[in-house]
C-alpha positions in Angstrom: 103.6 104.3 -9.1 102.2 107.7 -8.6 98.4 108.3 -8.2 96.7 111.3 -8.5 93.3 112.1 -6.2 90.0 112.8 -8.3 86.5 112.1 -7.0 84.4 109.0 -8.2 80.5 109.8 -9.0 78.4 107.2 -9.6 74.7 107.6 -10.3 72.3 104.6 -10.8 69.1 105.6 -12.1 66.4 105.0 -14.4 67.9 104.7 -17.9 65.5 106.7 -19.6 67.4 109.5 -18.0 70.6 108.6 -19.9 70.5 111.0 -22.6 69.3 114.6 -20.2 71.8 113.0 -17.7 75.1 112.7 -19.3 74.2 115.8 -21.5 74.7 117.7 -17.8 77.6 115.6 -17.3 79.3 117.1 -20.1 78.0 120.7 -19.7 78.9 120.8 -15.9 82.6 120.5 -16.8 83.4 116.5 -16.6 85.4 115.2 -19.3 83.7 111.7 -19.9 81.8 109.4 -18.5 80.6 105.5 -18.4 77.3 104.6 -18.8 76.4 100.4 -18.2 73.1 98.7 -17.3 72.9 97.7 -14.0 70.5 95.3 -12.0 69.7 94.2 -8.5 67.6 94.9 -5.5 67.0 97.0 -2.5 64.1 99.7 -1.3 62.3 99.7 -4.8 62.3 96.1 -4.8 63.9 94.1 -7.4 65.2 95.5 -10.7 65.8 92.7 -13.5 65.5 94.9 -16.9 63.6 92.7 -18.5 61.9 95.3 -20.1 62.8 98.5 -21.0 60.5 100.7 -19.1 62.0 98.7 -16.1 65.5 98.7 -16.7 68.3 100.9 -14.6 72.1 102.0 -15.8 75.0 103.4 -13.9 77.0 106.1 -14.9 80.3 106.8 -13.2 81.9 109.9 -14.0 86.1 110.7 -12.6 86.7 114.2 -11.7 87.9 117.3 -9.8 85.5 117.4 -6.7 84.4 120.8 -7.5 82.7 119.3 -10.8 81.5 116.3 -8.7 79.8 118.5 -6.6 78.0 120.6 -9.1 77.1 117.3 -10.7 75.7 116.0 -8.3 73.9 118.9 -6.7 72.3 119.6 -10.3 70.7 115.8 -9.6 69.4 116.5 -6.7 67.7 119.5 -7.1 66.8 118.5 -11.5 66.3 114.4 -10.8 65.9 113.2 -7.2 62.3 114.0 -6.0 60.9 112.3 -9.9 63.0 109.7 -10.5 64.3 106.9 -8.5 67.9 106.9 -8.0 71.3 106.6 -5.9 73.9 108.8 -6.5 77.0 108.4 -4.2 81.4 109.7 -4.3 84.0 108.6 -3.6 87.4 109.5 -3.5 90.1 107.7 -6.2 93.4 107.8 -7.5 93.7 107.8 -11.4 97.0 106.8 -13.6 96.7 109.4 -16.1 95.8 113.0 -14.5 95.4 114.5 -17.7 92.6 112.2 -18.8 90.2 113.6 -15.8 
């Protein structure tokens, strides 16, 4: 089966940035994205969601790496230094080209 190469984003963050973030998303030139909640631990400590002030999602958008890139420099420079988050790509091979 043929594959064809897109980039991965994924971005975990706070979920109250879901709505400004995936508005970007869309306006930076990616064709859709998933959001889900997302849990664990690391250099913030542990994250259960157990409320919703505390909870984090991750969004995982596939695209062209030019888009990825705007993506995720928008982040940086709009999110990063106010809002705790991880934000890393990688690269992927997709079924349906047209879908990306």
């Amino acid at each position: 089966m043929d594959y064809h190469p897109k980039k991965l984003l994924t971005i975990v963050c706070e979920a109250v940035l879901e709505v400004p973030l995936t508005r970007d998303i869309q306006r930076l030139g990616a064709q859709g994205y998933t959001v889900v909640d997302a849990r664990g631990g690391g250099h913030y400590g542990v994250k259960r969601a157990a409320w919703s002030f505390d909870r984090n999602i991750r969004v995982e958008v596939i695209c062209e790496p030019d888009i990825a890139d705007a993506i995720a420099g928008h982040i940086a420079s709009s999110y990063a230094q106010d809002y705790g988050l991880v934000l890393y790509i990688g690269d992927v091979g997709v079924m349906r080209e047209g879908h990306f």
